[in-house]
C-alpha positions as CSV (number, residue, x, y, z in Angstrom):
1,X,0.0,0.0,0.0
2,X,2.9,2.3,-0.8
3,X,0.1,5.0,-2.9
4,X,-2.5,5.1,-0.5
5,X,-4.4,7.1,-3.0
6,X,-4.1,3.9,-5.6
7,X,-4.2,0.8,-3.0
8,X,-7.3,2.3,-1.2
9,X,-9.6,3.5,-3.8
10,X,-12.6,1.9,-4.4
11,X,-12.4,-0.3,-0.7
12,X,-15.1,-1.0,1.5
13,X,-15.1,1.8,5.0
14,X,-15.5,0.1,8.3
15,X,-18.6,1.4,10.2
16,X,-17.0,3.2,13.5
17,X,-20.4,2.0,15.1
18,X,-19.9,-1.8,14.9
19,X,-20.3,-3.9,17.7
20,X,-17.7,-5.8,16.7
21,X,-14.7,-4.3,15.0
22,X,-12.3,-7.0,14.4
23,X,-15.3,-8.7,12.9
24,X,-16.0,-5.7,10.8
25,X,-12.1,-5.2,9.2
26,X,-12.5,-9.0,8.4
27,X,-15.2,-9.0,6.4
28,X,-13.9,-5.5,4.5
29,X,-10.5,-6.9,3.9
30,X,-11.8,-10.3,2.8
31,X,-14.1,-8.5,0.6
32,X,-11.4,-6.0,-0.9
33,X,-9.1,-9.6,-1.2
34,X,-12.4,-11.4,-3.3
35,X,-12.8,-8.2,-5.2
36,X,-8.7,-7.8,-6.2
37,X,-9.1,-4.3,-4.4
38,X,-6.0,-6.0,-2.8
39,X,-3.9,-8.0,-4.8
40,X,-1.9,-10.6,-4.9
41,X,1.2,-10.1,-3.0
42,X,0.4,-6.5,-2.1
43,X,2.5,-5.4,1.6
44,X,0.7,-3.6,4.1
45,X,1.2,-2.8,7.6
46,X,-1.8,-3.1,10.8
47,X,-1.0,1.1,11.2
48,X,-2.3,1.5,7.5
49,X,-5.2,-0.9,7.9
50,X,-6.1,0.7,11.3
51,X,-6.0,4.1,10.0
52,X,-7.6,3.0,7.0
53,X,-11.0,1.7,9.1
54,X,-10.3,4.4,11.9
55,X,-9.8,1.9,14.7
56,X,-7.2,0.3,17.1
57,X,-4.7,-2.5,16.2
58,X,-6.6,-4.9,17.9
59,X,-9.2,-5.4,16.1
60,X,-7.0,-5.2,12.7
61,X,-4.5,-7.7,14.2
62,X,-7.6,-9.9,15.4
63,X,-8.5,-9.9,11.8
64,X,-5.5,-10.7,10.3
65,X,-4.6,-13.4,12.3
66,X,-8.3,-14.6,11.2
67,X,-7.5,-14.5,7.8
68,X,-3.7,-15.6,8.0
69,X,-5.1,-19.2,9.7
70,X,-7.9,-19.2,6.4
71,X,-4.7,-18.7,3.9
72,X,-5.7,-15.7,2.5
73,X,-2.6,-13.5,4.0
74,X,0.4,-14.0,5.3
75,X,2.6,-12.1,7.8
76,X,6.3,-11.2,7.5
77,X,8.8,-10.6,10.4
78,X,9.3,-7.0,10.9
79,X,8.2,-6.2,7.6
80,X,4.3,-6.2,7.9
81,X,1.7,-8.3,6.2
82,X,0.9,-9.4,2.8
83,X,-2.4,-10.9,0.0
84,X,-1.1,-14.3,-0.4
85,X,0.0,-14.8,-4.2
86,X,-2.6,-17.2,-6.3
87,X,-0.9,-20.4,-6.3
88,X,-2.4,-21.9,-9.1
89,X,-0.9,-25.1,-8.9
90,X,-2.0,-25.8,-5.4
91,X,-5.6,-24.9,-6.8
92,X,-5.5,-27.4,-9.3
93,X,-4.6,-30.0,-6.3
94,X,-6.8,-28.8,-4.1
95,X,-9.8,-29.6,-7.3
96,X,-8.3,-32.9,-8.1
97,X,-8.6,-33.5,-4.4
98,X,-11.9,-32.4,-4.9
99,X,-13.4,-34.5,-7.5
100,X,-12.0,-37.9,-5.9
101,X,-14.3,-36.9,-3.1
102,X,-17.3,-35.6,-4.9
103,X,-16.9,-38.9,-6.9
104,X,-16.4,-40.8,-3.7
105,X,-19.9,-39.8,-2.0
106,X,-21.9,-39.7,-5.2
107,X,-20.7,-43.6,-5.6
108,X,-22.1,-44.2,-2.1
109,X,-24.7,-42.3,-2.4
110,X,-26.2,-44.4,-5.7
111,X,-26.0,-47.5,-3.4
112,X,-28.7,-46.1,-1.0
113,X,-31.9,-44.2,-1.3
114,X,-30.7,-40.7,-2.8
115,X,-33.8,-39.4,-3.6
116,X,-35.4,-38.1,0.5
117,X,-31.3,-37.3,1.1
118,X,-31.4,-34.5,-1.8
119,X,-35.2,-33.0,-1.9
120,X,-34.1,-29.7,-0.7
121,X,-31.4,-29.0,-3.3
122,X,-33.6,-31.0,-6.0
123,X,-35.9,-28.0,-5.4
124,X,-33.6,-25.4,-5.8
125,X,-31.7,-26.8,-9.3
126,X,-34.5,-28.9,-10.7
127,X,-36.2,-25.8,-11.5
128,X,-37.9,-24.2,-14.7
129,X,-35.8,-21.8,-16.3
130,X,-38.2,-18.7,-15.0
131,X,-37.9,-19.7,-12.1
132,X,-33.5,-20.0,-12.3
133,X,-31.6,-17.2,-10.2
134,X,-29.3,-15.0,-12.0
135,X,-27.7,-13.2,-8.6
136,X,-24.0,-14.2,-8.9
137,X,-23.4,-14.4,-5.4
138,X,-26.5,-16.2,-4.1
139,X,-25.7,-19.0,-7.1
140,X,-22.1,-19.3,-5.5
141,X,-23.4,-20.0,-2.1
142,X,-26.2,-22.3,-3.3
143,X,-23.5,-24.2,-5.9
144,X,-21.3,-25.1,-2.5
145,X,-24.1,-26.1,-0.7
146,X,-25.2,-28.4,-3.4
147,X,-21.7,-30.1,-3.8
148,X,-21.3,-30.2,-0.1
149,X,-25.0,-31.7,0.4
150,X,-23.5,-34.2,-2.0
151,X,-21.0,-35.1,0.3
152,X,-22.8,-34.9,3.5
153,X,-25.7,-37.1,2.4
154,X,-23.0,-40.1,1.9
155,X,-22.9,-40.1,5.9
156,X,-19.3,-39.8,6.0
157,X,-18.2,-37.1,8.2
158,X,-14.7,-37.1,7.7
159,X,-15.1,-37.5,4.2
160,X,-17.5,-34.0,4.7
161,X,-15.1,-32.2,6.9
162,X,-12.2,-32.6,4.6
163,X,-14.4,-31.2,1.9
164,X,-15.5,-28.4,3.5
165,X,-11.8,-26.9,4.6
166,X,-11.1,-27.7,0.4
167,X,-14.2,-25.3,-0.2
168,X,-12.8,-23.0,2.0
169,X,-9.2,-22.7,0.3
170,X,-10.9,-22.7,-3.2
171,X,-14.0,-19.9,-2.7
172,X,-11.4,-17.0,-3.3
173,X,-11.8,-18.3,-7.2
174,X,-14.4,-20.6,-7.5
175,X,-17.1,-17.4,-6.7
176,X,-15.5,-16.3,-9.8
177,X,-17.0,-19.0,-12.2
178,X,-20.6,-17.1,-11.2
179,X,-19.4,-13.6,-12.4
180,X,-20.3,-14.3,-16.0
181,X,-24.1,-15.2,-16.9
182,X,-23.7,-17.9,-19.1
183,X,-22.0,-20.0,-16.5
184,X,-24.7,-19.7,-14.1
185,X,-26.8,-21.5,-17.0
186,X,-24.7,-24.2,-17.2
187,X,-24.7,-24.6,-13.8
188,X,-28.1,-24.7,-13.7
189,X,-27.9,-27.4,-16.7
190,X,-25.2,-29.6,-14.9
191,X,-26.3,-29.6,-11.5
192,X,-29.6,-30.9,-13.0
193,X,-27.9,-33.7,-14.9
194,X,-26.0,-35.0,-12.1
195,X,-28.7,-34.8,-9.9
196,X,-31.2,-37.0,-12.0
197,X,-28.3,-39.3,-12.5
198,X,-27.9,-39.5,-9.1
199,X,-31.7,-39.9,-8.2
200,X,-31.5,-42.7,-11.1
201,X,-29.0,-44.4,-8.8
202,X,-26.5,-44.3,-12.1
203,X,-23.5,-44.1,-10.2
204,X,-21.1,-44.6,-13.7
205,X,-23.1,-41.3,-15.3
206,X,-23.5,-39.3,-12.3
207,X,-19.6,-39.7,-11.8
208,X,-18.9,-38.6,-15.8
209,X,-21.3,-35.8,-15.6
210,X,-19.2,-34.5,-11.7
211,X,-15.8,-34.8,-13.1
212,X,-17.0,-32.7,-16.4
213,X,-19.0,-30.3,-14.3
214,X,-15.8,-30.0,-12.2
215,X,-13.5,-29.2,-14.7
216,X,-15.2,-27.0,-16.7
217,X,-15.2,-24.8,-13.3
218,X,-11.8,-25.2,-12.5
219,X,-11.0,-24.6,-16.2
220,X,-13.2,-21.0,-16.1
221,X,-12.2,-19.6,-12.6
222,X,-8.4,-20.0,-13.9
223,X,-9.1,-18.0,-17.2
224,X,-11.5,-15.2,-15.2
225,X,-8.9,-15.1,-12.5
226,X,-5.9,-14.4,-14.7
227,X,-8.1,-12.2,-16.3
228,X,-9.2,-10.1,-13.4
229,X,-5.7,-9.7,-12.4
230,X,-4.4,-8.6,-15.4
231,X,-6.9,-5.7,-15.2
232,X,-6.4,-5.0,-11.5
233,X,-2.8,-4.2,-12.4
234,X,-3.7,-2.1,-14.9
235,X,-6.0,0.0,-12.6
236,X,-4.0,0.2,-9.7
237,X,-1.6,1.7,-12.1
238,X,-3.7,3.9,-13.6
């Protein structure tokens, strides 16, 4: 944050009547970290965040530390605090890792009786086109609630709780893939077909129809995010 002028424009202001602070300058900082209003390797100090949101270290600390332990910052010795560089290679891991799970409990679950385990997302993506969403954000949170439904209804918890933290390390790009209309179509589309395959009990499809779904996503959010970056750098030069 070297050009305050540059680093800072366009980021969210911390409401000085919050109830809770640290809780506050977390969700701003994660928001301006989602929205590339911080980039990528960009240095700051807790002095310029706290001056920033008009409010103590403590709370800014608090929320670092909050964000360092969910890998989305980093801290350096004497030298302040950084946006943890994309590491698109550990990404593509953390999908693979993904999809043999997601595989995993879709397998399982077309050995049981799918179909009173997934009514509530059925009614959500098995939906006529009126009645789709087209909110970007509300999609996101509804497409990880549908693959983690998937992977909770196996009735393996470990299997879920390992999912979850890889939804966690993968949500900084993955909202990304619901930034652009036509993939909130397909989504739409593909959560559909694996969830009739899945109803069916066709394990063999409703696998195919995952790992395509999957990697199509992983594909997009790497394109969108390069892309995003490429004109963040250009503003913040600007």
């Amino acid at each position: 944050m070297n050009d305050s002028r540059k680093k800072n424009r366009g980021q969210s202001p911390i409401s000085s009547s919050s109830k809770n602070l640290a809780e506050s300058v977390y969700r701003v900082l994660k928001s301006d970290i989602f929205e590339f209003r911080l980039l990528p390797a960009t240095r700051f100090s807790e002095n310029e965040v706290a001056a920033r949101a008009r409010v103590s270290r403590t709370p800014v600390r608090e929320a670092l530390f909050r964000l360092e332990r969910e890998g989305y910052v980093q801290v350096h010795a004497k030298s302040g605090w950084s946006v943890r560089p994309l590491d698109f290679d550990l990404l593509d891991h953390l999908y693979d890792l993904r999809l043999v799970l997601e595989s995993a409990a879709v397998q399982r679950l077309c050995t049981g009786q799918p179909k009173s385990l997934l009514a509530d997302v059925a009614r959500v993506w098995l939906v006529a086109p009126r009645s789709r969403l087209t909110d970007g954000a509300r999609v996101a949170r509804l497409d990880e609630e549908f693959h983690a439904t998937l992977v909770e209804a196996a009735g393996n918890p470990e299997l879920a709780r390992v999912h979850q933290s890889i939804t966690e390390r993968i949500r900084i790009v993955r909202r990304l893939d619901f930034t652009h209309p036509e993939r909130i179509v397909y989504t739409y589309l593909e959560h559909g077909q694996i969830l009739r395959a899945v109803l069916a009990r066709r394990s063999a499809r409703a696998v195919q129809l995952l790992c395509s779904h999957i990697e199509a996503s992983k594909a997009e959010v790497r394109k969108i995010s390069l892309h995003r970056l490429h004109l963040a750098h250009i503003d913040s030069r600007s």
